[in-house]
N, C-alpha and C positions, 0 to 999 in steps of 0.2 A: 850675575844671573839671579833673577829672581824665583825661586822655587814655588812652583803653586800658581805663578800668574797666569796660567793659561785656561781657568776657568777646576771645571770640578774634577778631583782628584781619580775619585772612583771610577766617574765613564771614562774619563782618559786612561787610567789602566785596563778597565773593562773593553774600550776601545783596539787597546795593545795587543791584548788577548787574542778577539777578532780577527783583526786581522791577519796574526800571525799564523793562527789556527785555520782561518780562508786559506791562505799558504801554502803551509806546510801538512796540516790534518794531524792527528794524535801522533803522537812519537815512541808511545812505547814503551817509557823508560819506567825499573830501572831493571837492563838487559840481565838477567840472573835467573838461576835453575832455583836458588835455593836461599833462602834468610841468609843461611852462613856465607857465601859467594855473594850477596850482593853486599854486605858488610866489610868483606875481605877487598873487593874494587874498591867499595868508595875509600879503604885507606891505603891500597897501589894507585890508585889514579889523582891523586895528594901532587898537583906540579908535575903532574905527566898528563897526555891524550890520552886517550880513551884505549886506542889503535895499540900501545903502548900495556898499558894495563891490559888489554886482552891478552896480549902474548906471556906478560905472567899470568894470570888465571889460569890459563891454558896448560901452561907447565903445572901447577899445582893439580889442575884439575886430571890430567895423566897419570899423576902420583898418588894421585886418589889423597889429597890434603887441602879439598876445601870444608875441612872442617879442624873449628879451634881446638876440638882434643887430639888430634893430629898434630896440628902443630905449637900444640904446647911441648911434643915430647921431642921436636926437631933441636937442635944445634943453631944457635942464630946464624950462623957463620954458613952453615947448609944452608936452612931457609933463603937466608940474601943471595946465595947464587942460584936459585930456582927462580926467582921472581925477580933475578938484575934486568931482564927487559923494562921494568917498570921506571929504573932511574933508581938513583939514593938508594939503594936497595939496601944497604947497610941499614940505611934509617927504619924504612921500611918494613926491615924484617925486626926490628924493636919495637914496633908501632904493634904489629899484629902479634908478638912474644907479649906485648903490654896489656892488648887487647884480650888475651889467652886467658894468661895469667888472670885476669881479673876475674873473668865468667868461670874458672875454674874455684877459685876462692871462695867467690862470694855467692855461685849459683850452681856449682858441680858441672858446669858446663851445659848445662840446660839452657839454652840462646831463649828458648819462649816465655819461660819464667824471668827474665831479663827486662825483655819486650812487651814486657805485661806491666810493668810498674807505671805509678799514675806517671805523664808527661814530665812535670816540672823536673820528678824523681827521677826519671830515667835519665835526663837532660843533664843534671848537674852529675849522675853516675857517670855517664858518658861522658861529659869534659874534665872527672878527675883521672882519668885514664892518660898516662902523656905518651902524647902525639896524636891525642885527637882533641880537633880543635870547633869554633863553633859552627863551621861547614859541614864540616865531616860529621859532626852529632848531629845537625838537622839532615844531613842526610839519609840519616840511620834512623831518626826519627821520622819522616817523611815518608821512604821507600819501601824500607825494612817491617817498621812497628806502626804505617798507617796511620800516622799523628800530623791534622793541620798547620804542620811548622813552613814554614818558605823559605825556601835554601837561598843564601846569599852567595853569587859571589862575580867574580870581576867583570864578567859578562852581563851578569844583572845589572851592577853599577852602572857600568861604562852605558848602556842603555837610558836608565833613568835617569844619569846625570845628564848624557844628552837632548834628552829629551826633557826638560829641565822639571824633571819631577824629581828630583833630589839633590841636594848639595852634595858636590866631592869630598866636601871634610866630614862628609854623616860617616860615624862607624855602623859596625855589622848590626846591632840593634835597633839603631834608626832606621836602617836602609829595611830592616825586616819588619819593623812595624809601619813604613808606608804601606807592604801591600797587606800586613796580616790587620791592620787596622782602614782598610777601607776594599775587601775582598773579604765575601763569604769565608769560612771557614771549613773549605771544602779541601778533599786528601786528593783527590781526582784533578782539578781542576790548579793546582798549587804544582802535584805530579807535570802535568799538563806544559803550565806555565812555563818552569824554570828549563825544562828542555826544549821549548821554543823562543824561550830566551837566546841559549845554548847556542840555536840553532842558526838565528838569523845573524846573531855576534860572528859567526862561523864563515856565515857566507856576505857579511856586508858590514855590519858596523865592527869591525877588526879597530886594532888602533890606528891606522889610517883607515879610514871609513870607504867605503864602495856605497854609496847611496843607490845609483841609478838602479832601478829593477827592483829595490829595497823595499818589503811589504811596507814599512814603515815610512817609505821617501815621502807622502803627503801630511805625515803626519808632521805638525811643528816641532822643530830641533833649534839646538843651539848650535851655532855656527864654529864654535871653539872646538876644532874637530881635533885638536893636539893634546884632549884628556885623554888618556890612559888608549 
């Protein structure tokens, strides 16, 4: 598969855009009351749906514990049974005790002063946190703290690769500097993008693919419909 032989990079993603946004129209995202809640989803919805991660939030959000001075004072052992709808919840509730802990240390728990640090700085804050990885920080950087980052992830791939704007062996930083290197550097439109990515991986390019009806079906693909 040749990457790029289809003529120019940028209208073919700007083309992507189109029509998925003809489609579908704005989505929304990211579904959250509050910085803290939508921080706290993107590390339950980590290998779990959405559908899934709602019904932990929900639990917490009853407990009145969508916020990390809350659950910095919980029991991991508690926390993972409040938020087991989400999966791993063992993992899970390390992830968010990890996530706690840190904004208590290093910022008294002030999430804004956090979110205020120049990009790069927040970036490498956010990935020395363990269990959060470089999805989950562009997503926090993205949603949360309204930074033009562009969330990768398997949905995006399995897209671009089909569509042979990317090689399968690209890692996370190649696959993110296709769109952030020939796409505006817009927070709206990147917001935008990656949940109608989401959206159409949802209802047609799955790992067996459903093309027909596919805002994308006119669009040139690769035939190797057995990636991912």
């Amino acid at each position: 598969m040749l990457v790029g032989s289809m003529g120019n990079t940028t209208a073919q993603l700007q083309q992507i855009y189109d029509l998925l946004m003809a489609r579908y129209g704005p989505q929304g995202w990211w579904p959250a009351e509050t910085t803290a809640e939508m921080i706290i989803g993107a590390i339950l919805v980590q290998r779990a749906s959405w559908k899934n991660a709602s019904l932990a939030l929900q639990q917490l959000r009853v407990r009145q514990l969508l916020d990390f001075s809350e659950l910095n004072q919980l029991e991991t052992k508690v926390l993972a049974e409040i938020i087991e709808a989400a999966g791993t919840s063992k993992v899970k509730a390390r992830r968010l005790k990890n996530f706690a802990d840190f904004l208590g240390d290093h910022y008294q728990f002030q999430l804004e002063a956090l979110l205020a640090e120049p990009t790069d700085q927040l970036r490498e804050q956010l990935l020395s946190i363990n269990g959060i990885g470089p999805e989950t920080a562009d997503c926090i950087l993205l949603y949360a703290a309204q930074r033009p980052r562009f969330v990768i992830d398997t949905y995006t791939t399995r897209i671009m690769v089909r569509h042979q704007l990317a090689d399968g062996e690209w890692g996370y930083h190649q696959m993110q500097e296709l769109f952030e290197n020939h796409l505006p550097a817009d927070v709206q439109m990147f917001n935008e993008y990656h949940a109608l990515l989401v959206q159409v991986s949802k209802d047609h390019c799955r790992p067996t693919p459903r093309c027909t009806g596919c805002p994308l079906e006119q669009h040139p693909h690769w035939l190797g419909f057995d990636y991912m």
